[in-house]
C-alpha positions in Angstrom: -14.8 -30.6 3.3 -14.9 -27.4 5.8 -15.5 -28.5 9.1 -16.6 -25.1 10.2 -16.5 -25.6 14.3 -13.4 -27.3 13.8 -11.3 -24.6 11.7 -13.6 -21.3 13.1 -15.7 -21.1 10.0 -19.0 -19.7 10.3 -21.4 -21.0 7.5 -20.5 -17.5 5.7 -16.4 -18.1 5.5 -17.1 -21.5 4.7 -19.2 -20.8 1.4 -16.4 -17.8 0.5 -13.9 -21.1 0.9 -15.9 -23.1 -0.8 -15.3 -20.9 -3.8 -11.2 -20.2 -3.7 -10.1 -22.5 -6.3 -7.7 -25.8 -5.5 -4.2 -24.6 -5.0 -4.6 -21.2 -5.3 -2.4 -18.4 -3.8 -4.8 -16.4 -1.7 -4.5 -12.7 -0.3 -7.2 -12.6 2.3 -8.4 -8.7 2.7 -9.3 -7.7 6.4 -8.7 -11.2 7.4 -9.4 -10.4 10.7 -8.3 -13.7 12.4 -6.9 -15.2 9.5 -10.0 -17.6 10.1 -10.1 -18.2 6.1 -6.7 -18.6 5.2 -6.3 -20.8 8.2 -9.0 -23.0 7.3 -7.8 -23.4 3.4 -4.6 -24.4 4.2 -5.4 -26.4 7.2 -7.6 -28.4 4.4 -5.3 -29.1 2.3 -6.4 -26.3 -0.5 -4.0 -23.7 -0.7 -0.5 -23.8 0.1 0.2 -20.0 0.9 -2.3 -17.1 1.3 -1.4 -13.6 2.8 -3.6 -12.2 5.6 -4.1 -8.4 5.1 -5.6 -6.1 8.0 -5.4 -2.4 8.1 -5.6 -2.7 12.0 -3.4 -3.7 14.3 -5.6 -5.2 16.9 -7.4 -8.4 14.4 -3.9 -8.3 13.0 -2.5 -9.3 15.7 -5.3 -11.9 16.1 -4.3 -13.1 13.1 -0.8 -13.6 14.1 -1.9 -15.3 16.7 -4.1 -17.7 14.3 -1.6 -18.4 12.5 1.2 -19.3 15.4 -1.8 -21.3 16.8 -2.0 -23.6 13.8 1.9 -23.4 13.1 1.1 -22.2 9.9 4.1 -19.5 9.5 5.7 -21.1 6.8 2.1 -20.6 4.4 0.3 -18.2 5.7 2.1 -14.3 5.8 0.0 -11.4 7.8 0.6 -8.0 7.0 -0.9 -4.8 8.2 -1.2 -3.2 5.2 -4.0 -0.8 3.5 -6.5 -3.1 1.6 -4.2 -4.6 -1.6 -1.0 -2.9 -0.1 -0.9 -6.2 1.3 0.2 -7.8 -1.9 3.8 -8.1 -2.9 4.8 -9.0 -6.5 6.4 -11.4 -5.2 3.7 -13.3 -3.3 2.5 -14.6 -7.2 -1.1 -13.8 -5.7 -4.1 -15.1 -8.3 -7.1 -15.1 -5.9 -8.2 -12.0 -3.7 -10.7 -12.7 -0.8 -12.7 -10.1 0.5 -15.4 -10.8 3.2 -17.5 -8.4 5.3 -17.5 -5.2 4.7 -19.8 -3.2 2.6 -19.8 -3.2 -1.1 -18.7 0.1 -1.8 -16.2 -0.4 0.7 -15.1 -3.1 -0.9 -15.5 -1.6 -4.5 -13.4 1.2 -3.3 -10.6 -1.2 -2.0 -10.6 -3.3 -5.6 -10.3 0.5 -7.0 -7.3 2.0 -5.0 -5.6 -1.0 -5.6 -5.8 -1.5 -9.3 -2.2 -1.9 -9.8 -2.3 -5.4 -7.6 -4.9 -6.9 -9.8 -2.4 -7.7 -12.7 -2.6 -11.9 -12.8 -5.6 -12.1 -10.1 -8.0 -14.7 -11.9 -10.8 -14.8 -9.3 -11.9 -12.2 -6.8 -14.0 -14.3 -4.4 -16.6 -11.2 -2.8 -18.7 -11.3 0.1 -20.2 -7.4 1.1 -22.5 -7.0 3.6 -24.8 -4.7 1.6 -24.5 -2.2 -1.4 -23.6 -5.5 -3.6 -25.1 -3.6 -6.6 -22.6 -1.3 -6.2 -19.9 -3.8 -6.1 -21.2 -5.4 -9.2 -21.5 -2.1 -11.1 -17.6 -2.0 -10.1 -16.7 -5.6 -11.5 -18.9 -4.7 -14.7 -17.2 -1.1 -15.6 -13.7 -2.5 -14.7 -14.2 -6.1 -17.0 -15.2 -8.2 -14.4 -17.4 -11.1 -15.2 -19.2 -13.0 -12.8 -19.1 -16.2 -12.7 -21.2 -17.2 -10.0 -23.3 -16.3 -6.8 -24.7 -17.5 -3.6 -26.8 -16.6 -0.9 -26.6 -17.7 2.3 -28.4 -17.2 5.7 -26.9 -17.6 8.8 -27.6 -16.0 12.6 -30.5 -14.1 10.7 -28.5 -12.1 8.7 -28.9 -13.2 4.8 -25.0 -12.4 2.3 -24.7 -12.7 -1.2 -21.0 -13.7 -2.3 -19.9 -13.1 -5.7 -17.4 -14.5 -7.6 -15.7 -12.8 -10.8 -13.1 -13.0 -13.0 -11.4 -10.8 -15.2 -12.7 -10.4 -18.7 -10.8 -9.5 -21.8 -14.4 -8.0 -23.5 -16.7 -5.8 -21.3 -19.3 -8.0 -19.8 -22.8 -5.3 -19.2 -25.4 -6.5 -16.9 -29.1 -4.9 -17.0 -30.2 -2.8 -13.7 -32.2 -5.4 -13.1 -29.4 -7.7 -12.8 -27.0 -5.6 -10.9 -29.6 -5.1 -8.4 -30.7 -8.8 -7.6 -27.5 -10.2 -8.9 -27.4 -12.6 -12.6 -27.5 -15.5 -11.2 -29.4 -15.4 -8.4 -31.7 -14.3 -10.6 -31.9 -17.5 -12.5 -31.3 -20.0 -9.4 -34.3 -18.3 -7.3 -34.4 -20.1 -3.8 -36.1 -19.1 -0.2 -33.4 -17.3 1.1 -33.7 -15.0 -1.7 -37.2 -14.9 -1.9 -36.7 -14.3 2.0 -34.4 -10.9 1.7 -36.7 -9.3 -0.5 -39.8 -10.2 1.3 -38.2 -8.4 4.0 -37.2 -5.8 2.0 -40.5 -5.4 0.3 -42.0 -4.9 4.8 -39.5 -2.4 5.4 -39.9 -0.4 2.3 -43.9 -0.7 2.6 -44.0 0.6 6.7 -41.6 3.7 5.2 -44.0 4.5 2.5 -46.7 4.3 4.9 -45.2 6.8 7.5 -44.1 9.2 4.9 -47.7 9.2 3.4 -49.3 10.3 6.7 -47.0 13.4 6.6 -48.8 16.9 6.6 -47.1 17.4 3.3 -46.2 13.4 2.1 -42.9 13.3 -0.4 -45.1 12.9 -3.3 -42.2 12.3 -5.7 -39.7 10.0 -3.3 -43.3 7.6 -2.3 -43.6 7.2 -6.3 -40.0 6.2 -6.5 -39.9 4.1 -4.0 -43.3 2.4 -4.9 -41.5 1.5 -8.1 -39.3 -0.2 -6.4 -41.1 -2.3 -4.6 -42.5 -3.3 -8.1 -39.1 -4.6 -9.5 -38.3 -6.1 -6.3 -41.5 -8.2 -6.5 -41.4 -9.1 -10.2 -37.8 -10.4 -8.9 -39.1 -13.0 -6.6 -41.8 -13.6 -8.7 -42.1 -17.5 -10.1 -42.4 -16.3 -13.5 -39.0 -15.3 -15.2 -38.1 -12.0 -16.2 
C-alpha cells in the first residue's frame, strides 16, 4: 500500500505505481524528483530503478530524493536523453513514463527503440494525445493490457499499460481514441472528460458558425465528432 503523503505520491504516481509489477527493475523517464522510484522501493516493490531526466535542475532534485531516503545503493539518476538512460547493464524490464504528452512520449519510446529489447511492461501516463500514444504501442506490437483513469486537482489522466506482443495487436479508431478498455469499464470520471469535451467542442462550433463566412467543412467534422464522443459515454455498448 502507497501511502501517498508519506512517500510524495500524488493520487496520479500512485496509480502508475500501482501498476509496475512486484520486483521489477524500473527506469523511471523524466523522473523529476525520483518521487516514483523512491516510493517503490521505499515499499518494498522494487529493488533498483534508474531515474532518467534530460534536465539538470529536477535531476538534481532527484539526487537529492534519493540521498534523502538513503537510497543510493537502488536507485541510479542519470541525466540522460529519454531511454539514453538505460544501460545494458541495468537488466531494465519495466519503463515508466509519467507526464508529458503522448506524442512526446510516443516520440521518446521511438528514438529509443534499441533500449526496449527485454522491457515487458511500459507503464504510460500522457497528459493528452493518448490516441497518439496508443496508435504508437499498436504499429510497434504493443498490446495493452490495461487502463485507468483517474482525477485528481481537476485535471482527469488516463494511464496505459502495454506489453510487447509477438503478433500485431489492431485496435479500431474508436478504440484508440477512448482507449479499449476504458471503453468496456465506463465509470464517471470518464463519462466526466468527455462531457467536458463534448462543452468545449459545442462553444467552438458555435463561435465558428456565427462567422461572416462559417467553416462549413471543419463545423461538419467536428460535429461528427461530438457524435462518436457521445455514443462513447453512452450506456449502451458499442
Amino acid at each position: 500500500m502507497i501511502f501517498v503523503d508519506e512517500k510524495h505520491l500524488s493520487a496520479r504516481l500512485a496509480c502508475v505505481a500501482s501498476l509496475v509489477p512486484a520486483g521489477a527493475r524500473v527506469a523511471d523517464i523524466g523522473s523529476d524528483h525520483a518521487y516514483l522510484p523512491a516510493a517503490l522501493v521505499l515499499d518494498g516493490k522494487i529493488n533498483f530503478a534508474i531515474a532518467g531526466e534530460v534536465v539538470k535542475g529536477p535531476y538534481e532534485n532527484a539526487v537529492h530524493e534519493i540521498k534523502a531516503h538513503q537510497l543510493e545503493n537502488k536507485i541510479v539518476p542519470r541525466l540522460a536523453d529519454g531511454l539514453a538512460a538505460i544501460r545494458t547493464a541495468d537488466n531494465i524490464d519495466t519503463i515508466t513514463i509519467a507526464g508529458m504528452g503522448g506524442s512526446l512520449i510516443a516520440s521518446i519510446l521511438e528514438k529509443g527503440k534499441d533500449k526496449l529489447k527485454g522491457i515487458k511492461r511500459l507503464v504510460l501516463q500522457p497528459n493528452v494525445g493518448e490516441s497518439q500514444l496508443r496508435k504508437w504501442l499498436m504499429d510497434n506490437r504493443y498490446q495493452i493490457m490495461t487502463e485507468r483513469i483517474i482525477e485528481e486537482d481537476n485535471h482527469i489522466y488516463e494511464i496505459i499499460v502495454a506489453e510487447p506482443s509477438i503478433v500485431p495487436f489492431r485496435y479500431s479508431q474508436y478504440e484508440l481514441d477512448f482507449g479499449p478498455f476504458l471503453l468496456e469499464n465506463k465509470g464517471p470520471v470518464f463519462n466526466k472528460k468527455w462531457q467536458e469535451y463534448i462543452q468545449r467542442e459545442t462553444h467552438v462550433i458555435k463561435q465558428m458558425q456565427q462567422a461572416q463566412q462559417p467553416p462549413v467543412q471543419k463545423i461538419n467534422e467536428l460535429n461528427q465528432v461530438l457524435l462518436e464522443v457521445k455514443e462513447a459515454i453512452a450506456d449502451d455498448d458499442r
